[in-house]
C-alpha positions in Angstrom: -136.6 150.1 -12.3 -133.1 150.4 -13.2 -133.3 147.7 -15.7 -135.9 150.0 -17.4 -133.8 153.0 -17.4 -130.9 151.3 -18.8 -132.6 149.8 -20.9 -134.7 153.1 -22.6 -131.2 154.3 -22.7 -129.9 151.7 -24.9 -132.7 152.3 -27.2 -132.4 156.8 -27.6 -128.7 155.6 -28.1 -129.1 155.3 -31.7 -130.8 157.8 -32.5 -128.3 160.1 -31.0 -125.3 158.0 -33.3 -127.5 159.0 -36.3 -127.7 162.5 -35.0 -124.0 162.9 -35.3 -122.7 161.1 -37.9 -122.2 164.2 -39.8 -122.1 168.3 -39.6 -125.5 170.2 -40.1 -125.9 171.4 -43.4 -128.5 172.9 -45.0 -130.6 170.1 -46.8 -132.6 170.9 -50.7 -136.1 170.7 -49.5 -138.6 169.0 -52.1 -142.0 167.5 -51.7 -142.4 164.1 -52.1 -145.8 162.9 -54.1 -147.1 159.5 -53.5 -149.9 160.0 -56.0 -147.4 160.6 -58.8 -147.0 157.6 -60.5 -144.9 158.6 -63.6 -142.3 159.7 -61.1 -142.7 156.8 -58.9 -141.7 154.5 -61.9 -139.1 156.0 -63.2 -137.8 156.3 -59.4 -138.5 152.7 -59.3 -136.4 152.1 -62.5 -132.9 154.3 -61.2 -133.4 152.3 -58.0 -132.9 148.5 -59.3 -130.4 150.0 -61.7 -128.2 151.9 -60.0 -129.1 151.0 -56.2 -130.2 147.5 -56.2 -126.7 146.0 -56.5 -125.5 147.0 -53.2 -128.5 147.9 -51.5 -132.3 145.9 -50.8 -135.4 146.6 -50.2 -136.1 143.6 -48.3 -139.3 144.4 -46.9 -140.4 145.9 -50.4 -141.8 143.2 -53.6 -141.8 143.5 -56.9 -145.4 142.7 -57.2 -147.0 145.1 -54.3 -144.6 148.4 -56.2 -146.0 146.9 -59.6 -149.7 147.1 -58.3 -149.2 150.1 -56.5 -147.5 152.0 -59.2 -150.0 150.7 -61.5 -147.5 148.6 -64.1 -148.7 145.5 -65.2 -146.5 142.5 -63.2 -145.3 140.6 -66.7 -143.3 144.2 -67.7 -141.8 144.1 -64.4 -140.3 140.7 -64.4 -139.0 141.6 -68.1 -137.3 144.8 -67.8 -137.3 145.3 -64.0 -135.9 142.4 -62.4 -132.3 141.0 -63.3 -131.6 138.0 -61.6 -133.7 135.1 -61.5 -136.4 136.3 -58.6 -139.7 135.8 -59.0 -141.9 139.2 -59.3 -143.6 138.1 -55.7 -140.2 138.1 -54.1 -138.6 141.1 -51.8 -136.3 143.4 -53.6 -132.8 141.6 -52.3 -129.7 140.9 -54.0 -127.0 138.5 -53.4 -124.2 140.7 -52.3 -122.6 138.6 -49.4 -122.4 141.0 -46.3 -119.4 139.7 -45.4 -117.6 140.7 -48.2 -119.3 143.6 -48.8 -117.8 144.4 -45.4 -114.5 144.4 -46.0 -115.2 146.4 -49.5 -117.1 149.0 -47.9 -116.0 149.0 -44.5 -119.4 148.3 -43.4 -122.2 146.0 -45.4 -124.4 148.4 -47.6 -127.5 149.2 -45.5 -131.2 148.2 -46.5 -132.8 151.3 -47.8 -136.4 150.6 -47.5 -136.8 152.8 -44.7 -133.7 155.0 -45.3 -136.4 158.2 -45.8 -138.6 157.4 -42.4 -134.5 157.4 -40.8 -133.2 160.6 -42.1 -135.8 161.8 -44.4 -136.6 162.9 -47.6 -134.6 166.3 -47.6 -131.5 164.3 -46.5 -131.7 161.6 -49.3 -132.5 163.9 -51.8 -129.6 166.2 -51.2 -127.1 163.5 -50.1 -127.4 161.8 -53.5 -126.7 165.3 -55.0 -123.5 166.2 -52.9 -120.7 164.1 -53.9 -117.9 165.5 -55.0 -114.4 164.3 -56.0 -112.0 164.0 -53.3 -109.0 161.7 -54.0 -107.8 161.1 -50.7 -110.9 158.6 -50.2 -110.5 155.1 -51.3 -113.5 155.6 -53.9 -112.0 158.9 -55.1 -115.2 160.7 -53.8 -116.8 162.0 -50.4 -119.8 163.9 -49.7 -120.6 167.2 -47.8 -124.0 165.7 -46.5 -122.3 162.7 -45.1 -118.2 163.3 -44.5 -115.8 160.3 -45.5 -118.7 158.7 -46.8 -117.6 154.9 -47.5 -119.9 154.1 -51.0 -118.9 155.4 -54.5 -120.8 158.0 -56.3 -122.8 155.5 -58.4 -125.3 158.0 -60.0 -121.6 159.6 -61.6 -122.1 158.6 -65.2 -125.9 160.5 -64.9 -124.5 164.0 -63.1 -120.8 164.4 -64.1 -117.8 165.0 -62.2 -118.3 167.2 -59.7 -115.9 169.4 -57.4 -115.6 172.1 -54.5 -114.9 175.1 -55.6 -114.9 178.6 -54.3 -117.6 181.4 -54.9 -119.7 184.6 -53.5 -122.6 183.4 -52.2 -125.4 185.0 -50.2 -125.0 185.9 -46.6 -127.8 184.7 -43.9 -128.5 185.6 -40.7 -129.4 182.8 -37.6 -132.9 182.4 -38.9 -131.9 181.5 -42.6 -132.8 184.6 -43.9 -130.8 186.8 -46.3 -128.8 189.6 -44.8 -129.4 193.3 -46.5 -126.9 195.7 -47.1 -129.3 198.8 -45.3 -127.2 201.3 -47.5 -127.5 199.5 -51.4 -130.2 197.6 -50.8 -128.7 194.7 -51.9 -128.2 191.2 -50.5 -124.5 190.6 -49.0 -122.6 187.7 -50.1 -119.6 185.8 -48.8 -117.2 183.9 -50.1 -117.4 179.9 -49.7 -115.0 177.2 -50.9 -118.1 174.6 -50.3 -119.7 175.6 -53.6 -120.4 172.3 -55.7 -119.6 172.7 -59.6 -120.7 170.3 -62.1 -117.5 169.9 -65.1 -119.1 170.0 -68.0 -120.3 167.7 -70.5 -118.7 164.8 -68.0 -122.7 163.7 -67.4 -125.2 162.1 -69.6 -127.6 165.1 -67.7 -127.9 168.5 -67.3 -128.5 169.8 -64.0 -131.6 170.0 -64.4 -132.5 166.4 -65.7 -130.4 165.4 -62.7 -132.1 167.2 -60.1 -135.1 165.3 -61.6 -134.0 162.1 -61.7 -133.2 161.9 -58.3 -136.5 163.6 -57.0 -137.6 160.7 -58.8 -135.4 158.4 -56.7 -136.3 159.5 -53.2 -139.9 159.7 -54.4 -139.7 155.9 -55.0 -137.8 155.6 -51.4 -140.2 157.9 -50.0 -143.7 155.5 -51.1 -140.9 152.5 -50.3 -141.0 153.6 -46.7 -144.7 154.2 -46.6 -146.6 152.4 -49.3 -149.7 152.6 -47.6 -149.6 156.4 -47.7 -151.9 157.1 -50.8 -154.7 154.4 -49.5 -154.6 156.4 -46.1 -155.0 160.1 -47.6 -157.8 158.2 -49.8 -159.3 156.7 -46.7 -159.2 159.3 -44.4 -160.9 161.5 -47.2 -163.7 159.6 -46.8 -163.2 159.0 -43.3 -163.7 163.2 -42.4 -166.9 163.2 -45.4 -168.6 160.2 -42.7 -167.5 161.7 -39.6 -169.2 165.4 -41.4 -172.4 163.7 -42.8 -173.1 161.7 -39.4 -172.3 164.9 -37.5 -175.9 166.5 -39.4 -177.8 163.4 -38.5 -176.8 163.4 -34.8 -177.4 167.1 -34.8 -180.7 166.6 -36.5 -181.6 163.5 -34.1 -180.6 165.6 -30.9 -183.0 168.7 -31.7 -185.5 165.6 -32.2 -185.0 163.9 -29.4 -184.8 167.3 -27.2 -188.1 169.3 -29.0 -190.6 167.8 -26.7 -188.3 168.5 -23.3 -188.4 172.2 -24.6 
């Protein structure tokens, strides 16, 4: 019994380190769509350009995200693949993790099931937060995830981007905005946690960027789930069989039961 306990103990034990490894902050929310293909391949694209080199996919292929993001496998292995893989081998790279250790302090994590971990909030405003902070060895750090050890390597798409102090709205313990009762008008405060883009330091505007990386997490969301559209399109059919079969029991029980009546 006690080997049990400890043991159930040693597995809740990293959840709770995930828990904590940084402040609660209020995460962008955005809905992921696996039936979105368009945005699945461009997602898929930023990925092995910008992500690949540091991080895998290792229990992701080329060939099942080319059939399920219905691009044929030939383009993939031309424009998508940049080593000499095969398109039926996982998405890997050959980053030692050794080195990659003493780079990063810590070998870059596998990130196929990064959104299942913290989810798709979390990614999706993480990758937006960096900001520059030049007492970190990368000359960066991140408001989602303090003294983050990874450079900002979407930098070149958003721009430079700082802290910087502003009025923003007020809210209250439930997230709501606090009225002034008097004006009618919402109350602000001021924040020094107000993320500015410099300008004309990305090859995107804000918007374009905002896109691009609900493109991103899209791509890490179906990563994390690829079966998700074939189960919505099953279990469609699923409740239909389960409705049509619940008339033809209904039907067969009055039969069965007429003559008792």
């Amino acid at each position: 019994m006690k080997k049990l306990i400890l043991l159930s103990l040693m597995l809740i034990m990293p959840a709770f380190a995930v828990a904590s490894a940084g402040p609660k902050v209020a995460l962008d929310h955005i809905q992921t769509d696996a039936a979105d293909k368009a945005s699945l391949q461009r997602g898929m694209k930023t990925y092995v350009n910008y992500c690949l080199g540091c991080h895998t996919a290792q229990y992701q292929r080329y060939i099942r995200a080319a059939e399920d993001l219905h691009m044929p496998a030939e383009l993939v292995a031309e424009h998508l693949i940049f080593s000499d893989q095969k398109v039926g081998e996982q998405m890997t790279n050959a980053m030692d993790s050794k080195l990659a250790a003493d780079w990063f302090g810590a070998p870059p994590p596998d990130l196929t099931n990064e959104v299942n971990l913290r989810g798709a909030d979390w990614v999706y405003t993480y990758l937006r937060s960096f900001y520059v902070d030049d007492s970190r060895p990368y000359g960066v750090n991140n408001v989602v995830f303090p003294s983050v050890g990874m450079p900002n390597v979407l930098l070149e798409l958003q721009g430079v981007q700082s802290k910087a102090c502003a009025q923003v709205p007020k809210y209250d313990e439930h997230g709501s905005a606090v009225i002034d009762s008097l004006t009618g008008k919402a109350l602000t405060v001021e924040s020094c946690e107000v993320l500015t883009v410099a300008e004309g330091t990305g090859s995107m505007n804000q918007a374009q960027f905002d896109a691009a990386v609900y493109d991103l997490t899209n791509f890490m969301s179906y990563m994390a789930k690829p079966y998700k559209s074939d189960s919505q399109r099953i279990g469609m059919w699923a409740i239909l069989f389960c409705l049509l079969m619940t008339l033809v029991f209904y039907f067969l029980k009055k039969e069965f039961w007429r003559d008792v009546h």
